[in-house]
N, C-alpha and C positions, 0 to 999 in steps of 0.2 A: 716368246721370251725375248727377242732379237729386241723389241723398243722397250725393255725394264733397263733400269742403270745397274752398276755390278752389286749396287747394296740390297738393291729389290731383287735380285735373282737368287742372291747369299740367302734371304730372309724365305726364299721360296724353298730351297732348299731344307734348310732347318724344320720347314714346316715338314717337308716328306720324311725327314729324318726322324720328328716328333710319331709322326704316326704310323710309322717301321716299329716305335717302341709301346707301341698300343697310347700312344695319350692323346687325349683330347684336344685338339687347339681351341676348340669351340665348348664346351663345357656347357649342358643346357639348365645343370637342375642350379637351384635357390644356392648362393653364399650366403651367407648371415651375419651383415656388419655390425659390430659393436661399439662400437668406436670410433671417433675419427681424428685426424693428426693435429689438430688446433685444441681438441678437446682437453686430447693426453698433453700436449704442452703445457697447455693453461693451468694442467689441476694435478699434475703428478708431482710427488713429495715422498723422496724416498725414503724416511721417517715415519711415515704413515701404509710405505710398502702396500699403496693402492696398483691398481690396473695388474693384478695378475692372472689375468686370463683375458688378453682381448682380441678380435679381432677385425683386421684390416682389409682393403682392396683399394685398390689405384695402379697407378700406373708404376714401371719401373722407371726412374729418370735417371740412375749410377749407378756403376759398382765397382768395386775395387776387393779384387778376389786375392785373398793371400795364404793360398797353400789348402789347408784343411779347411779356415775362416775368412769370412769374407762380411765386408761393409757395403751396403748398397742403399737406397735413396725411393722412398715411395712415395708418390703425391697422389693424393685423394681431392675432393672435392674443397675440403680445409686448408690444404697447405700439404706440405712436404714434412718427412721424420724420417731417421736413421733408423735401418734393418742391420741387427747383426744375425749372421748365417753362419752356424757352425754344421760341420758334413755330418758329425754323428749326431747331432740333433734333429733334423731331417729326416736322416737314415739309420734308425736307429739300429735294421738290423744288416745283414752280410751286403746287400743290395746297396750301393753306395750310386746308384745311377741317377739318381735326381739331383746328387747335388756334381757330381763329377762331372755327370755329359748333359743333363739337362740346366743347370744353375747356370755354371759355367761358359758352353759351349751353344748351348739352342736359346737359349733367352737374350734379347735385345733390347734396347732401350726404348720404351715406349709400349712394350708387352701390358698388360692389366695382369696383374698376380695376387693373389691373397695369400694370406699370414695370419696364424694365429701364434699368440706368443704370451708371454710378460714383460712388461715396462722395468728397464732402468739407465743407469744413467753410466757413461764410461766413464774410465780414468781422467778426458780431459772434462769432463761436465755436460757432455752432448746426451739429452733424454733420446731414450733410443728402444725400441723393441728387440728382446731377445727370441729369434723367431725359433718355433716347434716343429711349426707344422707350414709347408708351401706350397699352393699349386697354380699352374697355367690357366689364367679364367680368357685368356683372347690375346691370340696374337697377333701383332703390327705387323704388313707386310710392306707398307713405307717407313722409311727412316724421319724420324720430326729433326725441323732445322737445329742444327747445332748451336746453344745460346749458352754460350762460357761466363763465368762469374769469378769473382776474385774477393774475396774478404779480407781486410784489414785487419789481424788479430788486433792490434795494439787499438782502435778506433770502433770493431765493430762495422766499418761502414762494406757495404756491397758495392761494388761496380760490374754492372753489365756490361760486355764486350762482343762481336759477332752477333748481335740478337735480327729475331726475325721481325724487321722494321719497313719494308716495305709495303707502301700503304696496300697497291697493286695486288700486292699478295696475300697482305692480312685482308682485307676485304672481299676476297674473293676464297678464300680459304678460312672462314672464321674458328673452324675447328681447331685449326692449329694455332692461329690466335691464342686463341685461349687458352692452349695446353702450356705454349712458351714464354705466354705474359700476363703474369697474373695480375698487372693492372688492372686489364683489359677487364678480368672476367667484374673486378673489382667495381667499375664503370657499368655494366650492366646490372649488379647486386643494388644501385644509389640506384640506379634509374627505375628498377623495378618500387624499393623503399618510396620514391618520389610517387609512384601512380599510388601506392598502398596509402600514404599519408594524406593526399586529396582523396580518395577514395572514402577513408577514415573520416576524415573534413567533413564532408557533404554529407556521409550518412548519419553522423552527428547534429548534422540541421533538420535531420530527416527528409529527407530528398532523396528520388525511389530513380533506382538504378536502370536502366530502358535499354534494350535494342531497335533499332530501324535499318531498313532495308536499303544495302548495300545495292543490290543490282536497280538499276530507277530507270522508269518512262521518259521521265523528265528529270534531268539534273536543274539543282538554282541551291540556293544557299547562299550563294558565293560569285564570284567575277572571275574564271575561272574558265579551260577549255578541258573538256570531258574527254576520256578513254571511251569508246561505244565498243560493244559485242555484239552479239544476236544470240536471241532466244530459237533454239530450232520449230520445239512443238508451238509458241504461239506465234511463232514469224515474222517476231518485231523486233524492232532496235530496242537494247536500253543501254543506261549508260552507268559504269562506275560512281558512286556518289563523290561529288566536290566537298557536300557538305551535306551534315544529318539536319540541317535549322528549320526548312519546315514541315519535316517530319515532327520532330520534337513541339514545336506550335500547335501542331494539329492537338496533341496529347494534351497541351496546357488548353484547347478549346476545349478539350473531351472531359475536364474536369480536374483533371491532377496541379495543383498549385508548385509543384515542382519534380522536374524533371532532369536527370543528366546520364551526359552518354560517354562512355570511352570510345570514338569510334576510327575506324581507320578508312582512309582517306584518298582520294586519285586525282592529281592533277595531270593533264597531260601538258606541262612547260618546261624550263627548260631546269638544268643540274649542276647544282655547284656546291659549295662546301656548306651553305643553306637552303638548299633545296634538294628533296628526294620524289620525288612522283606520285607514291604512298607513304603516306607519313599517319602521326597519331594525334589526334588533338580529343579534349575533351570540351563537349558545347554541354551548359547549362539554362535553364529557363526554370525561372518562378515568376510566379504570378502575386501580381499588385505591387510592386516593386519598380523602382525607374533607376537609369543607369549610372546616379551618385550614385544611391544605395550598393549598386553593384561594384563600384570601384572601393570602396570597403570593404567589401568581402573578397576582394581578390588580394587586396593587401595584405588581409588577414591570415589569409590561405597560403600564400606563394613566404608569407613571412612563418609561419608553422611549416612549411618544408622543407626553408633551411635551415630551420631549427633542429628538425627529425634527421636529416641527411648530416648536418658537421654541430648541429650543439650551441652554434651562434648564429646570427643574423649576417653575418661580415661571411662572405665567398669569392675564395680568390678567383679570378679568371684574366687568362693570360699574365701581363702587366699590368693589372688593373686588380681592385679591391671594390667589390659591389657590396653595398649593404641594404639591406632588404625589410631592414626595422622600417615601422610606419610611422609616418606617414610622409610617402613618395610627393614630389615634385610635380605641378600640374599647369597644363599651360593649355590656349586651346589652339587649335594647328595655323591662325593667320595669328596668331600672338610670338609661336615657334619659328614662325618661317618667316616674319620681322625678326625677331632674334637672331637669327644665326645668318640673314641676306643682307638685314638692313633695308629691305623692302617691303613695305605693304600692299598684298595683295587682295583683300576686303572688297574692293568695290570694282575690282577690271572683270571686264567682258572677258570675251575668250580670244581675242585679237591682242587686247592686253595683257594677257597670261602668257601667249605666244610670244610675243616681246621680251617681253621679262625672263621665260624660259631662256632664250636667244644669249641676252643679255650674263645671264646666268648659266652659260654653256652646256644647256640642259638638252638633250637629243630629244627630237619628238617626231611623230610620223601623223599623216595628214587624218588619218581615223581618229586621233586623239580629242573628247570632250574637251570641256571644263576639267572634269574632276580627274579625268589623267592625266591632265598638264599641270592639276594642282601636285597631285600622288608625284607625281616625278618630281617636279621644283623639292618636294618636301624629302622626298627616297634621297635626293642627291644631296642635299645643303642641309640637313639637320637631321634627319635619323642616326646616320652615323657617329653623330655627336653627341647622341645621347647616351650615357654611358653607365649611369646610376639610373634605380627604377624611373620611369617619368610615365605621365599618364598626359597623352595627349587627347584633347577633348572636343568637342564640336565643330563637328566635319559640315562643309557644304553639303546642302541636301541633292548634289548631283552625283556625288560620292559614293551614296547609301541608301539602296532602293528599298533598303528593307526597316531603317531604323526611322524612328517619331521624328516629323516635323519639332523643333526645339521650341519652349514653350515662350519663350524672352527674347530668341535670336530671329529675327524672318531670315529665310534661306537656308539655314543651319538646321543640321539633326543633332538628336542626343545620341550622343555616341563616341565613345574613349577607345585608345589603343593605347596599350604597355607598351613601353620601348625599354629594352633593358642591353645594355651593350652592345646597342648600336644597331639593333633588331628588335622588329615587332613580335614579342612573345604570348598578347591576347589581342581580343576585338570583342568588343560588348557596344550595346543600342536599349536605351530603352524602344521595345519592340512597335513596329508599327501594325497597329489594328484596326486600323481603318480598312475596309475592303476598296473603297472608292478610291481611293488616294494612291494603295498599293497599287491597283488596275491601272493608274494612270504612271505610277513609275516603273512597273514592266513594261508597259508600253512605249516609254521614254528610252526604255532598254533595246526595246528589239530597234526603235530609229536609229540606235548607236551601232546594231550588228547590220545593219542593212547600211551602214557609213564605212564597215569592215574591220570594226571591234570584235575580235576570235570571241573575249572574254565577257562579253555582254550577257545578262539573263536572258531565261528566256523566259517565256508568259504560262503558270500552272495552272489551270483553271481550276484544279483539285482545290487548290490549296485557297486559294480565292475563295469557293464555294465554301469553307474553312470558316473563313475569316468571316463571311457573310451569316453565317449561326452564332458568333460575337465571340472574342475571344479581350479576357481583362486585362486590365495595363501588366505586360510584365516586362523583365527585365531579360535580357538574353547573354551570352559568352560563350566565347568561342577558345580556347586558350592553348598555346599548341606544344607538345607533351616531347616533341623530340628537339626543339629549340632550347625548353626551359631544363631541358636533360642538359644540353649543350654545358651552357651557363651553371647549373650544381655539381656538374665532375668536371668545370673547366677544359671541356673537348675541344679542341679547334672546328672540327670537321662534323657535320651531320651525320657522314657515314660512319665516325666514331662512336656513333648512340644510339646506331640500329645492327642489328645482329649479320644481318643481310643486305645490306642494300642494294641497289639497282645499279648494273654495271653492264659496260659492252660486251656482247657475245667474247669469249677467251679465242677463242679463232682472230676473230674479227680485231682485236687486240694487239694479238700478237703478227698478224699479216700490219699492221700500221709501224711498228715496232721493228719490223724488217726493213721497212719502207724507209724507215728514217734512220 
């Protein structure tokens, strides 16, 4: 008991106190909810003397005991409502201990208790449950941070004061997150909506919902450096998937004209306010399709999202106002990066790129291609400026080992990325199906790892042998699910649009925090 604080040991107490008087703090059998607090707000009319029998469970968040009757505060999964608690209603008979020593005395803020009652509303207007019946469904043996509130009779308006706002903490503790800020849980409800609305999208085209294997031989999809494990019983390495893409390929050779996956994801890089290690993206593939086609259909999709999430096309984020109506902005990436440098880069070597970079205070390291000193010139001097949807469109074919040689452009692929506030939120190619061609840009991959590119492919043969049974023109996307969360509940932060994120050991933490 010597390392609890004086609130945890009170609460320890209470609990021995509880079961001195036979009650249960753990209760196992069924409550039976009826109700919930956003329901009974929404539709109770006391004219119509509905909701007289209902009942409740949540949490306790206030009380204010006065004498025989008392006022206290229960939040459920909906929202918060007013409990009024009278002792002989409870107790109806000689036994007054549940409300004198147990109401009173053993119950804490943050307990789960259930209520059954009748709805109505007080002298000042506040809908409220007249409770009958109370009992203990789980006790809290931590205290939740103290988050004070102040309402403006005359306005209505709320002010939060003391609230639990450290990032530190709410990400490491999301349970209480959630319990003391209802934003939060608010943010995950739109984010969930956002996957249900694509998900709705694409099974509306009829496009069949797929799994593929997370644990892989061979990671590739992507330019990306792998998380490995080991398999005990077969003795080999595999690695974390980067990307489900030719998984998903294999399935459009096996016959299915369309394909898409929710999947989740491992990069082993590095962490910042857009970047999490495991993240969620959704890749699509249809076949006989090329990758205009596909920029239409993302338009289409990402503009029904925000229509399903706020009702318009217009989403605030930050200081900025994105609108999402089509049809997006399109440029192709040496058209983008003459725009915003002033330079053309179209015809330099890689000595001239290295210049240019130089010139354009672009950091680079001696492993660096072509196509990483393009990706950087472009990361630095124009992504960030993109700030309304924009679709940028054909990439050098040094870029993109996986997408079609372009049909009009020599040296270029087809292939678009979304940039939406200043970040890439998709990646789509019309898909390369050539086995020959791919053979020779894996191959042109592993020259780049063996130059000391972490993030270079590597060579599938599986997927090769794939492509060699002929697979049809199709169209590929990649689109990523915790970015475009970002951007529909205006989050600043990636770890504000994952429940859990990836965070340093709390040891390890807190010894650095001493440190400094």
């Amino acid at each position: 008991m010597q390392h609890l604080s004086e609130q945890e040991q009170l609460r320890r107490q209470k609990l021995e106190e509880l079961e001195k008087l036979g009650i249960e703090a753990y209760p196992s059998e069924l409550f039976d909810v009826t109700f919930y607090a956003k329901e009974i707000h929404d539709n109770y009319h006391p004219e119509l003397n509905n909701f007289q029998e209902v009942t409740l469970a949540g949490r306790l968040m206030s009380s204010r005991v006065m004498g025989k009757a008392s006022f206290a505060e229960l939040m459920d999964t909906s929202g918060r409502i007013q409990l009024y608690i009278n002792r002989d209603e409870i107790c109806p008979g000689e036994d007054k201990t549940l409300y004198n020593v147990v109401f009173k005395k053993l119950l804490d803020l943050g307990d789960f208790i259930g209520v059954k009652g009748h709805v109505f509303k007080t002298q000042v207007g506040e809908t409220s449950v007249h409770v009958t019946e109370l009992k203990l469904l789980s006790k809290s043996l931590r205290p939740l941070p103290v988050v004070k509130t102040h309402k403006d009779e005359t306005t209505g308006e709320v002010t939060t004061y003391d609230a639990f706002t450290d990032p530190e903490q709410r990400y490491r503790q999301r349970y209480v997150d959630l319990v003391v800020n209802p934003s939060v849980r608010d943010t995950f409800i739109k984010r969930t909506q956002l996957v249900q609305s694509m998900r709705n999208f694409l099974n509306d085209k009829g496009y069949l919902e797929v799994e593929t294997p997370i644990l892989q031989p061979l990671y590739g999809g992507a330019a990306a450096r792998p998380f490995t494990t080991h398999h005990n019983t077969l003795d080999m390495t595999l690695y974390l998937r980067i990307a489900n893409e030719l998984y998903l390929k294999r399935l459009i050779v096996g016959g299915f004209d369309g394909v898409y996956e929710f999947s989740k994801d491992f990069r082993n890089e590095g962490m910042s306010r857009f970047h999490n290690p495991e993240f969620t993206q959704m890749e699509l593939y249809v076949a006989y399709k090329d990758y205009a086609w596909m920029m239409d259909l993302v338009e289409e999709m990402v503009e029904r999202v925000a229509m399903a999430l706020h009702g318009k096309t217009e989403v605030q984020v930050g200081a900025n106002v994105i609108n999402f109506q089509r049809p997006w902005q399109r440029y192709t990436m040496f058209e983008a990066i003459e725009k915003y440098t002033g330079v053309a880069i179209g015809e330099m070597d890689e000595a001239g790129l290295r210049e240019t970079a130089g010139k354009l205070n672009v950091h680079l390291d001696p492993s660096m291609g072509k196509a990483k000193i393009i990706d950087e010139i472009f990361g630095e001097h124009v992504e960030p400026k993109l700030i309304q949807p924009t679709f940028i469109t054909d990439y050098p074919v040094e870029m993109s080992p996986l997408a079609k040689k372009h049909r009009d452009r020599p040296g270029m692929v087809e292939r678009f990325e979304a940039i939406c506030n200043g970040k890439e939120i998709c990646n789509a190619f019309s898909e390369l199906n050539d086995p020959i061609d791919q053979r020779q840009r894996f191959e042109d991959q592993l020259e780049l790892g063996k130059r000391g590119d972490t993030e270079a492919m590597v060579l599938d043969e599986d997927f090769l042998r794939a492509l060699e049974y002929g697979m049809p023109p199709t169209a590929g996307l990649g689109i990523g699910i915790d970015r475009l969360s970002m951007i529909m509940t205006n989050s600043h932060s990636i770890q504000d649009v994952l429940f859990f994120p990836q965070m340093k050991p709390e040891n390890v933490q807190k010894e650095k925090q001493e440190e400094k």
